[in-house]
C-alpha positions in Angstrom: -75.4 38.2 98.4 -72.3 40.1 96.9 -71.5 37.4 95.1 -74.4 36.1 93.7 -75.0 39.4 92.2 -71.4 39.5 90.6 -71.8 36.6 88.8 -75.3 37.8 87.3 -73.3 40.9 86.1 -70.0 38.7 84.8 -73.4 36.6 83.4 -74.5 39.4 81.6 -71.3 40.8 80.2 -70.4 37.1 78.3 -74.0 37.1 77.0 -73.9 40.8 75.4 -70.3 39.8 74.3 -71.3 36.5 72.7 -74.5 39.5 70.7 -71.8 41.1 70.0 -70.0 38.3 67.8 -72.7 36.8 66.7 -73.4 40.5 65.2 -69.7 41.1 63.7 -70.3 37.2 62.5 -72.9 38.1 60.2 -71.2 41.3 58.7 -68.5 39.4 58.0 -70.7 37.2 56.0 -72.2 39.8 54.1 -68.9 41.5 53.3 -67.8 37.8 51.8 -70.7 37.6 49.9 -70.8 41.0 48.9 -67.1 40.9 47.9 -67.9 37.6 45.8 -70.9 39.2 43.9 -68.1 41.9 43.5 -65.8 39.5 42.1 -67.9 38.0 39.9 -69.1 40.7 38.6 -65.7 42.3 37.7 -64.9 38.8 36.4 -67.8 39.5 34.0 -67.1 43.3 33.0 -63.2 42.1 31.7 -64.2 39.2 29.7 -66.8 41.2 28.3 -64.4 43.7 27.8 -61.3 41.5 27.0 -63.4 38.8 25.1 -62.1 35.9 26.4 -63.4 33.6 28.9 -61.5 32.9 32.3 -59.6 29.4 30.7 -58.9 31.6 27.5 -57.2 33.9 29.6 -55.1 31.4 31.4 -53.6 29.9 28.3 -53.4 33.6 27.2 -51.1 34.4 30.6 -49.1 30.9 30.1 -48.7 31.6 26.4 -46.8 35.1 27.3 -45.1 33.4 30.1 -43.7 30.7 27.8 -42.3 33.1 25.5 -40.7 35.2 27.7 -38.5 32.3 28.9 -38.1 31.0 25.8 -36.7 34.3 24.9 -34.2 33.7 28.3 -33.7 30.4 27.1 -32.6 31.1 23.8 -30.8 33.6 25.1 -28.7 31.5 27.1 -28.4 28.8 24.3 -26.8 31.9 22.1 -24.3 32.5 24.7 -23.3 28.7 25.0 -22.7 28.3 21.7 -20.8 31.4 20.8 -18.4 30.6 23.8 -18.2 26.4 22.6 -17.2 28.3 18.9 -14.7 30.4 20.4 -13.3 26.9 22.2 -14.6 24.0 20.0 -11.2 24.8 17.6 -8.9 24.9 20.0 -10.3 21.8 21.9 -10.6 19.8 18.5 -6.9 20.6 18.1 -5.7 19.6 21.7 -7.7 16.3 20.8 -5.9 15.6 17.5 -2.1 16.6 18.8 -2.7 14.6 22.0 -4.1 11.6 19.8 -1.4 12.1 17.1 1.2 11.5 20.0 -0.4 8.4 21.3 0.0 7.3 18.0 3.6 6.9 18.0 5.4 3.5 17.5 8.6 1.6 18.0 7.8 -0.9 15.5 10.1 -0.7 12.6 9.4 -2.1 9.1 11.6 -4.0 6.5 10.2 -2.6 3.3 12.4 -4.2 0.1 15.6 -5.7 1.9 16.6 -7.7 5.1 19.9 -8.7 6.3 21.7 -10.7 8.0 24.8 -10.8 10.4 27.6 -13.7 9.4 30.5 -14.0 12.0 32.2 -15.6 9.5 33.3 -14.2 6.1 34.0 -17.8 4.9 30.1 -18.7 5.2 29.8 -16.5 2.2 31.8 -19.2 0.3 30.2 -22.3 1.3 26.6 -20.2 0.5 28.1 -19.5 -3.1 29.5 -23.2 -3.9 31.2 -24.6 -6.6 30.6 -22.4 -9.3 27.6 -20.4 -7.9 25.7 -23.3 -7.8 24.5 -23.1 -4.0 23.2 -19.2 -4.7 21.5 -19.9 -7.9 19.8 -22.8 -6.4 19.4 -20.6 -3.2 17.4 -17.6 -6.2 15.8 -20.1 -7.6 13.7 -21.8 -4.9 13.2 -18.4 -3.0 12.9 -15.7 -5.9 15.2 -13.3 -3.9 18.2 -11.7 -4.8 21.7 -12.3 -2.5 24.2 -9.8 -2.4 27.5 -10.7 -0.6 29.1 -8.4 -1.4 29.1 -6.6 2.2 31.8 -7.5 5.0 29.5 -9.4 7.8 26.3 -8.8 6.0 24.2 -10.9 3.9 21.4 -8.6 2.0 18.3 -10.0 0.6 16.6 -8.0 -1.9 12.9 -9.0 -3.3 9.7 -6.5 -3.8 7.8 -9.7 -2.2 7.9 -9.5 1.5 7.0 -12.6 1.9 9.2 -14.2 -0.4 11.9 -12.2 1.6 10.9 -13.6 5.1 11.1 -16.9 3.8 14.3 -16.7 2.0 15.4 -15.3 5.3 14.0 -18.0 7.6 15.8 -20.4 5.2 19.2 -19.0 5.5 19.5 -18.7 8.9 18.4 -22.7 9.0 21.1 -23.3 6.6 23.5 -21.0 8.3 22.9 -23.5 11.6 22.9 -26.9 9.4 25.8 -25.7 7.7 25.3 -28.4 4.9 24.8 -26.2 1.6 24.1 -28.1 -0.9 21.5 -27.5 -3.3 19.2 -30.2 -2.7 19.5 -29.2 0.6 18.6 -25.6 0.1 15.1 -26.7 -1.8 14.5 -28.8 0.9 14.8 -26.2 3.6 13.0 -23.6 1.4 10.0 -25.7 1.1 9.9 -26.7 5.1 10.0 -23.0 5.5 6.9 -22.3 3.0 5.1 -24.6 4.8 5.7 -23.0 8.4 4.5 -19.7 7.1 1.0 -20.3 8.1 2.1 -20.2 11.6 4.1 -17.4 11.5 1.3 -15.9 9.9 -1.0 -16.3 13.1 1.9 -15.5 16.0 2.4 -11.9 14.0 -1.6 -11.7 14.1 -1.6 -12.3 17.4 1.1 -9.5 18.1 -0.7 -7.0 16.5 -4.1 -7.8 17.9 -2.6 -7.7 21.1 -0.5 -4.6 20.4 -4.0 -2.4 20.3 -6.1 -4.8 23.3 -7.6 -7.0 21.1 -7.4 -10.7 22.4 -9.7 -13.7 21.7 -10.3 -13.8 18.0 -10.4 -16.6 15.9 -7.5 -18.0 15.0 -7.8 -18.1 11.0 -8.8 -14.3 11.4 -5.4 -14.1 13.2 -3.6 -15.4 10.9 -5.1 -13.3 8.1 -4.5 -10.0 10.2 -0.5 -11.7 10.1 -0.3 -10.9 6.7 -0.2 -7.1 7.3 3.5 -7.3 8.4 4.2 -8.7 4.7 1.7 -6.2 2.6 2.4 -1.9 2.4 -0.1 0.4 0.7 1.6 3.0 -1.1 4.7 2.2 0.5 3.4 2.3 4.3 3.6 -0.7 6.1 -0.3 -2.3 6.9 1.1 -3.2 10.3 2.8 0.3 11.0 -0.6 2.3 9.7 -2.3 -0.2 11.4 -1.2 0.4 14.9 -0.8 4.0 14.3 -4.4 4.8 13.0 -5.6 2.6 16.1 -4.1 4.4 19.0 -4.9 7.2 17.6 -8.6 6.7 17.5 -8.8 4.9 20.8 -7.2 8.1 22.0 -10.1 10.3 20.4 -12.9 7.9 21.4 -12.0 8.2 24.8 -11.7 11.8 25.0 -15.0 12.0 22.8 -16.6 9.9 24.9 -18.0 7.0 22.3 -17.7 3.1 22.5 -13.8 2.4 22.3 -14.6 -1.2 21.5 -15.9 -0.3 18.4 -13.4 2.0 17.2 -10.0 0.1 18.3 -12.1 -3.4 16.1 -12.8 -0.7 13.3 -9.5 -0.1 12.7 -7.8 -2.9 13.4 -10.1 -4.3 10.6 -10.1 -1.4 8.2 -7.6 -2.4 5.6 -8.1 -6.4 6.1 -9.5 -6.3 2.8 -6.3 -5.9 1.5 -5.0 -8.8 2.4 -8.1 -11.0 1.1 -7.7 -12.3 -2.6 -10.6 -11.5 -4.3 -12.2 -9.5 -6.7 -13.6 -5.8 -5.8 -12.2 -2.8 -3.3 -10.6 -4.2 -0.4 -13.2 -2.0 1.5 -15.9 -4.8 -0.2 -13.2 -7.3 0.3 -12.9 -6.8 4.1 -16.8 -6.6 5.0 -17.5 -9.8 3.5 -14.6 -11.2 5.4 -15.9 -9.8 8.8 -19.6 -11.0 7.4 -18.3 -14.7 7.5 -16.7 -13.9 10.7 -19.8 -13.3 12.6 -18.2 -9.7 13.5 -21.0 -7.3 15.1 -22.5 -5.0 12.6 -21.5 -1.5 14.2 -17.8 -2.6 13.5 -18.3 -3.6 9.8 -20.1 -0.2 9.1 -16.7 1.5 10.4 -15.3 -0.8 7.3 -17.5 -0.3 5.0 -17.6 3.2 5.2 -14.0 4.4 6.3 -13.6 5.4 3.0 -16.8 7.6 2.6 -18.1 4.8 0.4 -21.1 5.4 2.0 -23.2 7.6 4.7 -21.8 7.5 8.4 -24.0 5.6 10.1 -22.0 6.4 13.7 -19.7 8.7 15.1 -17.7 5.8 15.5 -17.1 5.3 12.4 -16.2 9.1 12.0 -13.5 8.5 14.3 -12.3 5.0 12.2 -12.2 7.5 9.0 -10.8 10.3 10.6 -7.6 8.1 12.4 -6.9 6.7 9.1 -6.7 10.0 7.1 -4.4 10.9 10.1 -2.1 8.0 9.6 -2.4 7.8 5.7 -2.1 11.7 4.8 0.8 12.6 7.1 4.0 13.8 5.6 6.4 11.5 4.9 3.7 8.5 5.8 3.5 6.8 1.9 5.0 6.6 -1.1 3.0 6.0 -4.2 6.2 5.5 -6.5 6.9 2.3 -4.1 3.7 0.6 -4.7 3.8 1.1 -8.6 7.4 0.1 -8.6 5.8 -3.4 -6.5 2.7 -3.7 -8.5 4.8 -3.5 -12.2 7.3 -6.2 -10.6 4.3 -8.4 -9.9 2.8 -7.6 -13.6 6.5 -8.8 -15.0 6.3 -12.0 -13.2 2.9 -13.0 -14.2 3.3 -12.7 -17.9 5.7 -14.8 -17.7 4.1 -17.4 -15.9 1.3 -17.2 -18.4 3.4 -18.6 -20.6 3.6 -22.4 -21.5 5.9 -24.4 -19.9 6.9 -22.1 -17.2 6.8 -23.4 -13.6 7.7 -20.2 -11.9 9.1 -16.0 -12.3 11.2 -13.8 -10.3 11.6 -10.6 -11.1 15.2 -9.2 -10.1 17.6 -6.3 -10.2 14.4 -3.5 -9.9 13.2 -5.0 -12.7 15.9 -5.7 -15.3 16.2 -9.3 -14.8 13.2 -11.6 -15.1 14.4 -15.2 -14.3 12.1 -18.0 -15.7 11.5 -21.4 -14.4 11.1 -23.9 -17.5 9.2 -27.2 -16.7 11.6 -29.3 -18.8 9.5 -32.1 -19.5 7.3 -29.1 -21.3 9.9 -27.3 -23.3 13.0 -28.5 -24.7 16.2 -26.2 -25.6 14.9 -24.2 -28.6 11.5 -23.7 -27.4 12.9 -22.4 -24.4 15.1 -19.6 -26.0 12.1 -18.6 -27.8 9.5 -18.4 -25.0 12.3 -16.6 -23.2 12.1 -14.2 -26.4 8.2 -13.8 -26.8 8.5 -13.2 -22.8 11.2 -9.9 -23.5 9.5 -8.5 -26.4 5.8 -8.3 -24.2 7.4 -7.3 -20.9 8.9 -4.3 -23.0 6.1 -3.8 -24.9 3.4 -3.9 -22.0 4.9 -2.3 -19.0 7.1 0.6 -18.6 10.8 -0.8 -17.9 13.8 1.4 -17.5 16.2 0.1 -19.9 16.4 -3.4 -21.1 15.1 -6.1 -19.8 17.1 -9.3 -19.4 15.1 -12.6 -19.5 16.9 -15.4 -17.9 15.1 -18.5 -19.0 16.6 -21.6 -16.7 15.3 -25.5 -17.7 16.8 -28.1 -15.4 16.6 -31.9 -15.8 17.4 -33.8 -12.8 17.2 -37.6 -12.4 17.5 -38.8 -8.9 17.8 -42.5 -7.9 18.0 -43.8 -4.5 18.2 -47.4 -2.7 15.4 -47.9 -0.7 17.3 -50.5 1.5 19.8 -48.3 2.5 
């Protein structure tokens, strides 16, 4: 009976507990809804009083907050760039010092004489021959001037580089065949003309490899060959060459730009100066590389190394800025060298525009001009007076120190062999 009557009681509590929830349920309710008619209503009163509606105001609040971190962010920026200005300078300089040391060579370049050893002084006879007719022949083919005069040293003189080389290759064939004759010595001196293409394309390759360029073609190798026998203002194109290109591989890489680019750019630069043509060699060069197939970005480090026009790259910043390096340095050219070589040049070819005239040497830093005379063109008195008109235009046209001697030489040779023999 107890129980029964307990559980009617515990009955009753859950019942008026359950009232009372139910109760504090719907207050609850009211209060939200009251609190959202609040809401709304103070939603109302501040647009009405801060005439914007409630998406107006958003972009209002995202407008301020926007422009107080841009404010932080340009703060920042300020501070970034007033600390790279404080170390820009010195970093720039670090770059060009370190890159200005890579740059250093071993190569060393014969400018207007080469020599060579003789173990014996009694060569320098047999090279001489009767009457100086083995070394006049030896002048004659290879337009270079011997001086003996030396103990163990055999000097050859010529502005022409390549003329040298190939008076040089000669000699040192002759030296081994030991028969000097003059006949001989043409013979040799033409072999040796003809071998110059190929010396041409094993110095190209030398260079190209010097700076990590392999794989071109082998006509552009030989062309880039003819930098060891050309200077610009009396800097070798191979020395300036291989110095202006480790220099800006050095500043591509620490710049972080495409070294490919810049080491072709100025192994190219100055390849115009080789070309015969007519126009800049900067004009000279880009058509080159054109017929070449060579990727635009490197020909616009050629065409405009020399500010012809715009830069169109920071690579070819970098091409323009390793050249300058190379080319401006103290002690790095010599512009009295390449007038002395260009009014050498202008000697021999008014002489050779003459009639008659096979061939001109210019010797003796210009005081000797020796003249080949086709002598199946001129006989004896015409030659004396070409030799003349020659003297009289050469003074006349171009600025000589001193006189000029004109040595006007017309050979006849008849040669007659038996074919049986």
């Amino acid at each position: 009976m107890n129980q029964n009557q307990d559980l009617i009681t515990l009955e009753k509590k859950l019942l008026e507990k359950e009232e009372r929830l139910e109760h504090e349920k719907e207050k609850i309710e009211k209060e939200k809804e009251d609190l959202s008619k609040k809401k709304d209503e103070y939603r109302n009163k501040l647009q009405k009083v801060s005439g914007m509606t409630e998406s107006e105001a958003k972009e209002e609040l995202l407008k301020e907050t926007e422009t107080k971190e841009a404010q932080i962010i340009a703060r920042l920026i300020k501070e970034k760039e007033e600390e790279a200005k404080k170390t820009a300078s010195k970093k720039a300089q670090e770059i060009l010092v370190d890159s200005m040391r890579h740059g250093a060579l071993d190569y060393i370049a014969e400018y207007t004489v080469s020599t060579i050893k003789i173990a014996d002084e009694e060569i320098k006879g047999r090279i001489i021959g009767k009457e100086g007719r083995n070394i006049r022949a030896f002048e004659q083919a290879t337009g270079v001037d011997v001086d003996l005069d030396e103990e163990g040293i055999i000097r050859l003189s010529s502005f022409d580089q390549i003329r040298r080389e190939i008076a040089r290759r000669s000699l040192e064939k002759l030296l081994k065949d030991t028969r000097f004759q003059p006949f001989r010595i043409e013979e040799i001196v033409d072999q040796t003309k003809k071998e110059m293409e190929k010396v041409m394309l094993e110095e190209g390759e030398k260079i190209a490899h010097e700076v990590g360029v392999f794989n071109l073609p082998a006509e552009l190798l030989s062309i880039i060959g003819r930098f060891k026998f050309r200077t610009s203002y009396g800097q070798n194109l191979v020395v300036h060459t291989l110095e202006e290109t480790k220099i800006g591989v050095h500043i591509a890489e620490e710049v972080g730009v495409d070294v490919n680019i810049v080491r072709l750019g100025c192994l190219f630069h100055d390849i115009g100066k080789v070309v015969e043509g007519d126009g800049s060699h900067v004009k000279l060069g880009v058509e080159l590389l054109r017929r070449f197939n060579i990727p635009q970005s490197i020909i616009n480090c050629v065409a405009e190394h020399h500010e012809d026009k715009p830069f169109s790259a920071i690579e070819s910043v970098i091409v323009y800025i390793a050249d300058a390096i190379s080319g401006a340095r103290p002690g790095a050219r010599y512009e009295d060298i390449e007038e002395y070589g260009k009014r050498l040049k202008d000697m021999e070819e008014i002489a050779k525009k003459y009639k008659g005239v096979l061939d001109a040497y210019a010797f003796e830093a210009g005081r000797e001009l020796r003249v080949i005379i086709n002598p199946g063109r001129l006989d004896d008195a015409e030659t004396i007076i070409t030799a003349q008109k020659i003297r009289e235009e050469v003074s006349q046209s171009l600025a000589v120190p001193g006189e000029v001697k004109v040595t006007a030489i017309r050979e006849f040779r008849a040669v007659s062999s038996d074919s049986s023999i």
